[in-house]
N, C-alpha and C positions, 0 to 999 in steps of 0.2 A: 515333480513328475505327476501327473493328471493319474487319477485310478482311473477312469474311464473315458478312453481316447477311442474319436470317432475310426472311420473304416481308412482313413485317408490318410487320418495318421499314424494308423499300423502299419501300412504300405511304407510310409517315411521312413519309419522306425528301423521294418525290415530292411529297407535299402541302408541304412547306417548299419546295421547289423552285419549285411550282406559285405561293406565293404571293412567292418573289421575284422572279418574273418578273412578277408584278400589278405588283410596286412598281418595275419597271426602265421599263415603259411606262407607267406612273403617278405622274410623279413627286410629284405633289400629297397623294398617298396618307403621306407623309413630311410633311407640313403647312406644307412649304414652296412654293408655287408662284413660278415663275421662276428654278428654282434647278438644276445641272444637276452630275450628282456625276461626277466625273472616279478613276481608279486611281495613285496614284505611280508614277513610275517607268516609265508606259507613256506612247502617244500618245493625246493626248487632241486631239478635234475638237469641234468649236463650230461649230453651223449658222445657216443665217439663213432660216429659213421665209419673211417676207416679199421676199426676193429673186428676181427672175426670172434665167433662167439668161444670156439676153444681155447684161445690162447691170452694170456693175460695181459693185463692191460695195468698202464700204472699211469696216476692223474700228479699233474706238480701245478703248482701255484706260482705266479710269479710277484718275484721278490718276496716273498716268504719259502722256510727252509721246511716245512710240511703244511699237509692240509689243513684245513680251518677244523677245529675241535668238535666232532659231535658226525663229523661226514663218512657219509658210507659209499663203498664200491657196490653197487650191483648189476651184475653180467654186463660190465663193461663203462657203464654209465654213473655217473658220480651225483649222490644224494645229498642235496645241503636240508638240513632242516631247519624249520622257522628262523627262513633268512632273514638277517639284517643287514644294515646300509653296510655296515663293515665285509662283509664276502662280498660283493662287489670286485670285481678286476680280472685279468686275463688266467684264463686256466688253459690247462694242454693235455691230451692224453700221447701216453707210448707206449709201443710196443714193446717186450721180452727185451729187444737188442739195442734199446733206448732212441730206434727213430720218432722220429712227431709222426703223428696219425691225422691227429685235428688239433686246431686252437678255435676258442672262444673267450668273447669277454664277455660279460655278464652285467647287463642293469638292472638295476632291482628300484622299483618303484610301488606305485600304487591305482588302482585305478578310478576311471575320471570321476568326477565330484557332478553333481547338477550344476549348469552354469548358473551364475548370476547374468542375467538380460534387464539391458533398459534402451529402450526408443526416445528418438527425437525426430521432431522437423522443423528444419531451419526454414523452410519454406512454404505453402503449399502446392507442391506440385513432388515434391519427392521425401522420403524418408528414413534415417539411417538407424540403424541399432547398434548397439556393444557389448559386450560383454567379460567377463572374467572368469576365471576357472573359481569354482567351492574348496576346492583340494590341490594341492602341492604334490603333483603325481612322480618327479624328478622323470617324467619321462620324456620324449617328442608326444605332440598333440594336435591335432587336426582340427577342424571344423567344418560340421556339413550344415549350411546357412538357407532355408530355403520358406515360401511364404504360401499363400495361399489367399483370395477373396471369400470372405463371408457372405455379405451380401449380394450377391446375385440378381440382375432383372432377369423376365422371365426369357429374354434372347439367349442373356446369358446363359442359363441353364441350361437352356436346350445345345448350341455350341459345345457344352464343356459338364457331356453328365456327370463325370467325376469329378470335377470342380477344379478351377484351372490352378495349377501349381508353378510358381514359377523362383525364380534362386534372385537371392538378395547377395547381390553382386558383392566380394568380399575385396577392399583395396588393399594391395601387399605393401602401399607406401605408409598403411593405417591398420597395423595388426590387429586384431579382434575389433573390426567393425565389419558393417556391409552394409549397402545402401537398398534400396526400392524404387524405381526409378518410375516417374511418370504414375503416380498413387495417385486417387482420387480422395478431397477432403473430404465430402462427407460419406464415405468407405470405411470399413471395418475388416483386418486383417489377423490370417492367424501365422504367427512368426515357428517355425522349427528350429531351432539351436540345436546342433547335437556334437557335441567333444566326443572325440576317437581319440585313443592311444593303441600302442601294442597290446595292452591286459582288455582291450573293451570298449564300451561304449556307454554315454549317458545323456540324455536330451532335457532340455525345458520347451514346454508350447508359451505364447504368448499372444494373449489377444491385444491387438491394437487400434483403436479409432485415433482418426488425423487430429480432432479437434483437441482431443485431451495431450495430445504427446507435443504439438505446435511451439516451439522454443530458440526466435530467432535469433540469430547470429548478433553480435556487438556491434551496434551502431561503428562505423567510421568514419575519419577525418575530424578528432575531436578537435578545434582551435578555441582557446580562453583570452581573453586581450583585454587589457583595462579601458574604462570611454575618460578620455579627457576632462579635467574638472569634476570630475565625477569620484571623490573619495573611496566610496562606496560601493560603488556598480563596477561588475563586468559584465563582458555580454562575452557568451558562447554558443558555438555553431558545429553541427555536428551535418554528419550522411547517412542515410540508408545505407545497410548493410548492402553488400554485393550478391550475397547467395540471396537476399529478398526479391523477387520480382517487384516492381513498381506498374502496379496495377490499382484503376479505381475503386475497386471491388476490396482488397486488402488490404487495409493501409497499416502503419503502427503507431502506437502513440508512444511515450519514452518518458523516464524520468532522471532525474539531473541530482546528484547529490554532491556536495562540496563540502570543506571546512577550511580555517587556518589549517596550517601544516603543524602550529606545537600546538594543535585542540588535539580531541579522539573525538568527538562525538560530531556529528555527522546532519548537516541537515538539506531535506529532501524535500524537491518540487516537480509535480508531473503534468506533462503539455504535450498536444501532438503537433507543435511545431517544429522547426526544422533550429530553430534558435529559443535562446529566454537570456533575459536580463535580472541579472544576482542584484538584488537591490540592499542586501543587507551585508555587507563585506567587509571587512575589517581594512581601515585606510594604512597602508603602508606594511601589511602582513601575507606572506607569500601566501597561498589559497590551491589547494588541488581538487580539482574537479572530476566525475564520471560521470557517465549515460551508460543506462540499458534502453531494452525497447522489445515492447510488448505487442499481440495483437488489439489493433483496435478495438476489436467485440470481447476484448475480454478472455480469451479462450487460447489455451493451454497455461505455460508458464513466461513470467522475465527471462530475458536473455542473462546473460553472463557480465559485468561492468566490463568497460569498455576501458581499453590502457589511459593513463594518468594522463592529464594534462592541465599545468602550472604559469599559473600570475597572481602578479601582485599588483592588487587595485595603487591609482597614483597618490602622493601624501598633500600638495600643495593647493590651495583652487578649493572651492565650494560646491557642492551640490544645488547647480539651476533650480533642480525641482522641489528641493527642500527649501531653498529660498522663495518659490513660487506659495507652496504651502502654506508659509507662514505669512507671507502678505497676503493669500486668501480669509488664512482665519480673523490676521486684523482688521482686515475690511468688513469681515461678517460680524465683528464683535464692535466694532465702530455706530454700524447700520441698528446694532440694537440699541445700543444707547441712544445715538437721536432719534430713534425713534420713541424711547420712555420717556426724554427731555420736551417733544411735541406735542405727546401725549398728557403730559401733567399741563404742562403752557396751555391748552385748550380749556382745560379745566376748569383752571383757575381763571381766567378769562369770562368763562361762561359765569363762572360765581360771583365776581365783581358786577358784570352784565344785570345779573339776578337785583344784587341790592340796588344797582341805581334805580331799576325800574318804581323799587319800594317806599325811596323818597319821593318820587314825583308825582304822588299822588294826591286825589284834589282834594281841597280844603272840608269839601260837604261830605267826604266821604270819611276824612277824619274827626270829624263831631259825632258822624252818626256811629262811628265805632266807639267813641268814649259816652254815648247813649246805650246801648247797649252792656255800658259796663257800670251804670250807675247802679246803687243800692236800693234793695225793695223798699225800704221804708227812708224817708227822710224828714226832717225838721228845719222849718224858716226862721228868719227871725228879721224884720226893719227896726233898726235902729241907726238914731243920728240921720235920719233922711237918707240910710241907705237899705236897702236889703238882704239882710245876712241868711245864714243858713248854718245848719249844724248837724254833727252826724250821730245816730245813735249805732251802728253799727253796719257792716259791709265793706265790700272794697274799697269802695271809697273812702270808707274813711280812714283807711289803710294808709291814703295818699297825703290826709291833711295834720296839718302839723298839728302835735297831744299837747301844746303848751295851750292853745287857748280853745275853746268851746264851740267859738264863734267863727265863723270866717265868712269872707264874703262869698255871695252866690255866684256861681262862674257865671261870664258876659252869654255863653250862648243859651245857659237858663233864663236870665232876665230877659231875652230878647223873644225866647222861645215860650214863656208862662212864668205868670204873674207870682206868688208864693200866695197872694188871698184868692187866687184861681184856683178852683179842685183840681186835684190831679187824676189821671183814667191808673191809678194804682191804688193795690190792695189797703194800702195806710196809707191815708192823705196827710198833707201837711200840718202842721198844728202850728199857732201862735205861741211864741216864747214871750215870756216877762221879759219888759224893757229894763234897763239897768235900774231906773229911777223908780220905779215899783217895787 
């Protein structure tokens, strides 16, 4: 209960007030006549209308052989104190001469509790609430169910200066609900709940926006069916709820959860399709499936899962797509290989390429590279009518055989310069002693 309730909801208040106090001096109004509601735990009194004040008056109990322990007579009227569930049941009073004067039964309860309120909307365009009592009253109990608009245009206001009020219709085929019919979504409403019994009255307010409370109804027409060849897969198809409007503006999106039936654990996939295909199913293992379904933007809560509905993927046959798969991947794992086998071939190609070119080069150009590698200094030598030559150190002489001294001068030296010719090098040639010296 709100400490500080606006001017409109005192009004409410007192009108629930107003009408438990019809029902405290009415008691027939509760469709019981003759029946007289008493509080636990307080003092309850029992009157005897037809008794005159002079003459005595005697009370019996029925089916007990006297009063309940602790009860008193006064001037006519019989005093139970700090009733319990146990004094409950028909009392009577009599006259002197043992006629009935009056009979009453007597309930003894409690009074109302604050209710427990909670709102939904299955749709947007209307909205229901519920509710339950806080307390165990053992009495009859009423509900005064009624609503009000927050927000207001300024049309509005001017229409309706006290702010329009209007009753959230209660279904007798749906005890403790009542709907709102024709709300606006993005409206802000304030809910009255108020529980009457015989002892009183106790209210909750509630404020309501559509978008927060929005909690559609269970998808219907779940159907699951195995796909042929297909181990693995089922495909399931479901419908918009009937309470949803099927509007472009609001649409829902839905989640699918399945498992084997001997698993517990549960796996979930969410689409705003109208179907989805299980691609992970256990081949020859019965499978139970649900859908809820949510707003598309996201806004309020999941519906409720939606009644079971069972198969079992088929056991025989392969999976098209898993066979499609894997001839994918050996096609792409094929493509790399020749292409690393094309790649090296080119290669090695190019490198053979390379050397031929290195043999076929021309004669003059290989003297002048083994010119180029001759030794700074060198020694001639003619003997026997030929002209020798000898090496005192360099690469060249790297090349000639260390058994003898002497060797002869290569053909493109003799043809190129004389050895009694100066040579254009830092140390020219020198004469060696002939053997015979």
């Amino acid at each position: 209960m709100h400490s500080s309730i606006p001017s409109l909801g005192r009004v409410m208040v007192f009108l629930a007030a107003a009408l438990a106090s019809a029902s405290f001096a009415i008691p027939e109004d509760w469709g019981e006549e003759g029946v007289q509601y008493g509080q636990l735990g307080t003092d309850v009194t029992l009157s005897c209308p037809g008794a005159h004040a002079s003459s005595a008056v005697r009370w019996r109990r029925a089916g007990a052989a006297a009063l309940p322990e602790g009860s008193v007579i006064q001037q006519g009227s019989l005093v139970l104190p700090s009733a319990s569930p146990a004094l409950g049941g028909a009392y009577s009073c009599h006259g002197e001469d043992g006629s009935l004067l009056h009979s009453v039964s007597l309930r003894l309860g409690h009074l109302p509790g604050v209710p427990f309120v909670s709102c939904r909307a299955s749709d947007y365009e209307n909205f229901s609430c519920s509710w339950t009592s806080s307390v165990e009253t053992f009495l009859p109990t009423r509900y005064i169910t009624t609503y009000r608009k927050k927000s207001l245009t300024g049309e509005e206001k001017r229409r309706n200066k006290n702010g329009h009020v209007g009753l959230c219709v209660q279904d007798p085929s749906r005890p403790g609900t009542c709907t709102v019919h024709r709300s606006e979504f993005w409206s802000s409403y304030r809910l009255n709940i108020t529980e009457v019994n015989p002892l009183g009255f106790s209210y909750r307010l509630l404020d309501v926006t559509m978008q927060a409370i929005i909690k559609p109804d269970p998808p219907e027409g779940l159907v699951v069916e195995p796909i042929p060849l297909a181990p693995r897969r089922l495909h399931v198809s479901w419908k918009y709820p009937s309470s949803w409007p099927k509007e472009p503006h609001f649409q829902l999106r839905f989640r699918l959860q399945y498992r084997p039936v001997i698993h517990r654990s549960w796996s979930v996939v969410e689409t705003v399709n109208l179907s989805e295909v299980i691609t992970d199913a256990f081949a020859g293992l019965e499978h139970v499936v649900q859908v809820s379904a949510k707003d598309f933007l996201d806004a309020g809560n999941w519906s409720e899962w939606s009644a079971e509905a069972r198969a079992t993927p088929v056991r025989d046959g392969s999976d098209p797509l898993e066979k499609m798969a894997v001839l994918v991947s050996l096609g792409i794992f094929a493509f790399f290989i020749l292409t690393a086998v094309l790649v090296i071939t080119i290669l090695i190609w190019l490198r053979m390429r390379k050397h031929g070119k290195d043999k076929t080069k021309p004669s003059f150009l290989v003297a002048a590279t083994h010119l180029k590698a001759l030794p700074s200094e060198l020694g001639c030598r003619v003997g026997n009518g030929e002209e020798m030559w000898g090496r005192e150190y360099g690469a060249w002489g790297r090349s000639v055989s260390p058994v003898s001294p002497l060797t002869p001068c290569p053909l493109s030296l003799q043809k190129l310069r004389s050895c009694s010719e100066p040579w254009p090098i830092p140390a020219p040639c020198t004469r060696l002693p002939t053997r015979g010296t």
